[in-house]
ChimeraX commands (.cxc) that place a marker at each C-alpha (Angstrom):
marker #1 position -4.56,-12.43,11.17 radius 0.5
marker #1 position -8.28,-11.88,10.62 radius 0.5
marker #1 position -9.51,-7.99,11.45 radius 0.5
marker #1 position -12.91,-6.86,11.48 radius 0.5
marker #1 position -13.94,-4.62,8.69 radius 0.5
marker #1 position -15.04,-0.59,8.97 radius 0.5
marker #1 position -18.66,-1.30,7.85 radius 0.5
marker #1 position -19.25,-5.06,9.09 radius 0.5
marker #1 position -17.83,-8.25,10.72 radius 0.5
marker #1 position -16.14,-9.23,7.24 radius 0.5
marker #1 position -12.74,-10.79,7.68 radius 0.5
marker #1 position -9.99,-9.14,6.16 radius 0.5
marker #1 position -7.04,-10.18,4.41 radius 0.5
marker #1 position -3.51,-8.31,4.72 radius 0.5
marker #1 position -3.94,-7.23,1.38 radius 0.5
marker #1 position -7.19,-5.74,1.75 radius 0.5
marker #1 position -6.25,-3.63,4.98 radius 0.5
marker #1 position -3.49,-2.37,2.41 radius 0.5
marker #1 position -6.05,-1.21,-0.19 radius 0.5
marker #1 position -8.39,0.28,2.34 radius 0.5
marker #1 position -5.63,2.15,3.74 radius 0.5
marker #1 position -4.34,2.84,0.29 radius 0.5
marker #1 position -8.11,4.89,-0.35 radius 0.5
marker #1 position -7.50,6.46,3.02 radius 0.5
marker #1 position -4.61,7.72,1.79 radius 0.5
marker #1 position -5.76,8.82,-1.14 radius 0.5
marker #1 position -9.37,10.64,-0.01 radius 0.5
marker #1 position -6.65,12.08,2.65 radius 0.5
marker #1 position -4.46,13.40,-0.34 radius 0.5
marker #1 position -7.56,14.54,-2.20 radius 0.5
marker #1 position -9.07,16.32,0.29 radius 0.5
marker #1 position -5.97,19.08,0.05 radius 0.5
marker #1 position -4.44,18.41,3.28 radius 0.5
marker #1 position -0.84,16.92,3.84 radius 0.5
marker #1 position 0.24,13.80,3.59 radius 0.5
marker #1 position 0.20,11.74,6.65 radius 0.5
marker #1 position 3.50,10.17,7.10 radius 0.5
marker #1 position 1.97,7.61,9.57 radius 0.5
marker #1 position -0.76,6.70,7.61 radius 0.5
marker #1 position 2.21,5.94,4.48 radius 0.5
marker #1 position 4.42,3.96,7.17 radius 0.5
marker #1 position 1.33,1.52,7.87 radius 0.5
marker #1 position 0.67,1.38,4.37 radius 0.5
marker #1 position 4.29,0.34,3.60 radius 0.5
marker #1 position 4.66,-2.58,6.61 radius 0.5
marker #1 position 1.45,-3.97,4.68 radius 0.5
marker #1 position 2.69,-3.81,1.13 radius 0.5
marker #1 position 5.81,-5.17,2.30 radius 0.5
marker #1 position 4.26,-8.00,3.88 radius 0.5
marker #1 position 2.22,-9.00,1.35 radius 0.5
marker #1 position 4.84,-8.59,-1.87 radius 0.5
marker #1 position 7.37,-10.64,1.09 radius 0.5
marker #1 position 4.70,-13.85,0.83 radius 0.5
marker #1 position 5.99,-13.96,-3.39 radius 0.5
marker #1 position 10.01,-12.50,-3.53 radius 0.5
marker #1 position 12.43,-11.63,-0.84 radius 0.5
marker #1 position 13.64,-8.19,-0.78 radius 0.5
marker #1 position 15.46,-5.92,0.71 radius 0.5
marker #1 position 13.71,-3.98,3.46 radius 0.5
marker #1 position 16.58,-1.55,4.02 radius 0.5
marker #1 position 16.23,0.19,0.33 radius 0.5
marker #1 position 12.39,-0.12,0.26 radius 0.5
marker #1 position 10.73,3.13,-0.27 radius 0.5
marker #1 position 6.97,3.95,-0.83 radius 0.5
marker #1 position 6.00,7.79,-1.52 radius 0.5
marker #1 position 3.10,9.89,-2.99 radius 0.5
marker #1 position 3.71,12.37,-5.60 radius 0.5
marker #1 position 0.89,14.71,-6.41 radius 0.5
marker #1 position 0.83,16.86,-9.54 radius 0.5
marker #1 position -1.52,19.27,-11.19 radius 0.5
marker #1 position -3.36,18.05,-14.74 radius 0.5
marker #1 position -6.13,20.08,-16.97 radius 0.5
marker #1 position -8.55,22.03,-15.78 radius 0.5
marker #1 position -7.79,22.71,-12.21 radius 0.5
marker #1 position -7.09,18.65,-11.84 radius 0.5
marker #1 position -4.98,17.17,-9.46 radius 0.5
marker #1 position -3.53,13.48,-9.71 radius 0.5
marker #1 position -1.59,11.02,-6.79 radius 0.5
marker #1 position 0.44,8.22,-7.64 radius 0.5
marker #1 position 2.02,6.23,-5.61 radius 0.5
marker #1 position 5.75,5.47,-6.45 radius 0.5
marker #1 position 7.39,2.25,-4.64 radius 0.5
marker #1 position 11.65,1.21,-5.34 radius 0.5
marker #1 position 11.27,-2.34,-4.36 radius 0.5
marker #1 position 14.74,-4.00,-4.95 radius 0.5
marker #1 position 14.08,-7.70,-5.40 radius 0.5
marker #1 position 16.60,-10.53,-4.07 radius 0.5
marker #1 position 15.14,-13.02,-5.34 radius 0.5
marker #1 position 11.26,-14.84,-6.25 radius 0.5
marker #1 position 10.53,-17.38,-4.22 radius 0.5
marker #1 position 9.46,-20.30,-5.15 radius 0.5
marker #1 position 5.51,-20.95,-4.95 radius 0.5
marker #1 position 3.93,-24.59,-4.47 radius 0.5
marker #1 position 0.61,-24.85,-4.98 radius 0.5
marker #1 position -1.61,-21.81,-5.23 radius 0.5
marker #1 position -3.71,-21.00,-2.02 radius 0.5
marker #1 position -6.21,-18.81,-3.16 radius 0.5
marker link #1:1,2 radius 0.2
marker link #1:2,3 radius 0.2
marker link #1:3,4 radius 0.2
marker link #1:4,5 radius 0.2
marker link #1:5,6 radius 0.2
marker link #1:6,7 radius 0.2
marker link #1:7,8 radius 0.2
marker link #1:8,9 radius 0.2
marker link #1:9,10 radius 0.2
marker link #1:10,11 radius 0.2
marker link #1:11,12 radius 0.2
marker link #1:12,13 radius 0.2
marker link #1:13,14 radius 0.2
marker link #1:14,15 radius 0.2
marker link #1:15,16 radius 0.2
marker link #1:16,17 radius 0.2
marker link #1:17,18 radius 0.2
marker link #1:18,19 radius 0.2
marker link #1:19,20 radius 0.2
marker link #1:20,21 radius 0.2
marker link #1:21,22 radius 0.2
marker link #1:22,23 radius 0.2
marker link #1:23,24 radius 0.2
marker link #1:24,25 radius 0.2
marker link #1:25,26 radius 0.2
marker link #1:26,27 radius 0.2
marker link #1:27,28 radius 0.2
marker link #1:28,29 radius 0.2
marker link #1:29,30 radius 0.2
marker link #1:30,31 radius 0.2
marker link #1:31,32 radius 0.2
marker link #1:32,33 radius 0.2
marker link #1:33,34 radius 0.2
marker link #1:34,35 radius 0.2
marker link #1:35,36 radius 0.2
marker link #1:36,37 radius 0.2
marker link #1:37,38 radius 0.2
marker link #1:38,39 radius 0.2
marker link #1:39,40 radius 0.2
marker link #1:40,41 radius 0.2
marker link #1:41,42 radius 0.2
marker link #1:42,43 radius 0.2
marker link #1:43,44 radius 0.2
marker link #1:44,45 radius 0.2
marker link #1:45,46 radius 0.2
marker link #1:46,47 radius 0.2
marker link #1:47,48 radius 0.2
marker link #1:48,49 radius 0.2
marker link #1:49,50 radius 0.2
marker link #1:50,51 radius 0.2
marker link #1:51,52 radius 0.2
marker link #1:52,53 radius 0.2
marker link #1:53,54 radius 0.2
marker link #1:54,55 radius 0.2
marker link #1:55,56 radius 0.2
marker link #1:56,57 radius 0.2
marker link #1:57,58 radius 0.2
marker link #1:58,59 radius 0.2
marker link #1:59,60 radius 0.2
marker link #1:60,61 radius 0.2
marker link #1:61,62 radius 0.2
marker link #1:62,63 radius 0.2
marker link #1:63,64 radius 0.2
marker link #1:64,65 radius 0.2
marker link #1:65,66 radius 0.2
marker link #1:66,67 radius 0.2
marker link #1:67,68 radius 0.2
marker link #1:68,69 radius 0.2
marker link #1:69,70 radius 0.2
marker link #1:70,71 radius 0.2
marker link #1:71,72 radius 0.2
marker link #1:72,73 radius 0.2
marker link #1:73,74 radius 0.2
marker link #1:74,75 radius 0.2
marker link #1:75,76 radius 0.2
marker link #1:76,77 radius 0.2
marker link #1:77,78 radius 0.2
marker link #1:78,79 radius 0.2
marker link #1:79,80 radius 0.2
marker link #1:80,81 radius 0.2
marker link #1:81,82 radius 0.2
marker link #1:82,83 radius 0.2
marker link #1:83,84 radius 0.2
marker link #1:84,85 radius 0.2
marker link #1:85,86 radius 0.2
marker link #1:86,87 radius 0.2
marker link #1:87,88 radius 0.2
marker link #1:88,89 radius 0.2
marker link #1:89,90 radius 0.2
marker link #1:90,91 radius 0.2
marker link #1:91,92 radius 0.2
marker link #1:92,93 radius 0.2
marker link #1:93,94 radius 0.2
marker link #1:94,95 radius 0.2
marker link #1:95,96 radius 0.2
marker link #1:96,97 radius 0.2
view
């Protein structure tokens, strides 16, 4: 599915809708307020698609969250933490890409 980028007519991939919305996220969590539990949902239906295209998995125990914790000097750092039980790989013919 092609989609039309923020700042042009640039076709975008599944996995680059998942990074964008991965910075989203992240100038979201940055910018003090609270996480957007929306925002993480989308974020997960992409990841899963995309990591679904190499292994199977199971959907059911997938979980995505952001942790946020306080460094040096006033510094505050997000991670994102995924528990992606894996079935199995699947196997991969030629390379598209």
């Amino acid at each position: 599915m092609a989609m039309f980028g923020l700042f042009g007519n640039k076709k975008k991939t599944s996995s680059s809708v998942a990074k964008d919305r991965l910075k989203l996220v992240l100038i979201h969590d940055r910018a003090g307020t609270s996480s957007n539990n929306e925002m993480i949902e989308m974020m997960k239906r992409d990841i899963l698609k995309v990591i679904s295209e190499y292994i199977e998995i199971d959907e059911s125990e997938f979980e995505l969250d952001i942790k946020t914790a306080k460094g040096g000097k006033d510094r505050v750092f997000s991670e994102i933490v995924a528990n992606i039980p894996i079935k199995r790989v699947r196997k991969m013919g030629k390379n598209k890409y």
